[in-house]
C-alpha positions as CSV (number, residue, x, y, z in Angstrom):
1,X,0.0,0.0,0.0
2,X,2.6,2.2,-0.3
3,X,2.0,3.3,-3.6
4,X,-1.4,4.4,-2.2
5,X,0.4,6.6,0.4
6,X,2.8,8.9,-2.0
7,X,0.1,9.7,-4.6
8,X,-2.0,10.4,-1.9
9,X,1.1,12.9,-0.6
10,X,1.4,13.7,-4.1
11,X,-2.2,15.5,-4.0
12,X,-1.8,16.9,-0.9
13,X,1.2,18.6,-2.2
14,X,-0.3,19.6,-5.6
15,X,-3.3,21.1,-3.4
16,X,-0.7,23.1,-1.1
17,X,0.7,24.4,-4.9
18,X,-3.1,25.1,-6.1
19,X,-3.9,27.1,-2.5
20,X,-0.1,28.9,-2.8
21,X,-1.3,29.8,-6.9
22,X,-4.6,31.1,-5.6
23,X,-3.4,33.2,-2.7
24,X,-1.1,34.6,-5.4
25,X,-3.6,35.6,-7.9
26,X,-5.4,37.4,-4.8
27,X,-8.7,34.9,-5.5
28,X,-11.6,34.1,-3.1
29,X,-10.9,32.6,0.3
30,X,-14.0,30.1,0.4
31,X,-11.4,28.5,-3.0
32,X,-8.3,28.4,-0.3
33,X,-10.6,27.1,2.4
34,X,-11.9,24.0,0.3
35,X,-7.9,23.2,-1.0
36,X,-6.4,24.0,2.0
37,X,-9.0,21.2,4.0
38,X,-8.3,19.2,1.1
39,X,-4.3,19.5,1.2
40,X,-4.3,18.1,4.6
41,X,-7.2,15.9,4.7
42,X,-4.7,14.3,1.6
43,X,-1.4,14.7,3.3
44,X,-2.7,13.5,6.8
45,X,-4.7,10.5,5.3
46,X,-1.1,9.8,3.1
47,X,1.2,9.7,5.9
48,X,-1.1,7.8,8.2
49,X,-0.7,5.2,5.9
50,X,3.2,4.8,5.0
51,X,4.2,1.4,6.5
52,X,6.8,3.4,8.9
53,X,3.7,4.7,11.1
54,X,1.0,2.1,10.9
């Protein structure tokens, strides 16, 4: 499963890119909110499961 784990880093991190973009570009916050939650609702649920933790 730990191919499971990096892409779901992977997303978390292209999320934390998206939110980084956005904040740039001076767009609406509710957009930040929803990829920020979904950046670390990603990167928690990908380290949770790497084999070195569980």
């Amino acid at each position: 499963m730990n191919g499971v784990s990096t892409a779901l880093i992977v997303l978390g991190l292209f999320f934390l890119g998206g939110v980084y973009s956005f904040y740039k570009q001076k767009l609406p916050t509710g957009i930040l909110v929803v990829l920020g939650v979904g950046a670390a609702m990603s990167l928690t649920a990908g380290v949770l499961r790497l084999d070195v933790w569980g």
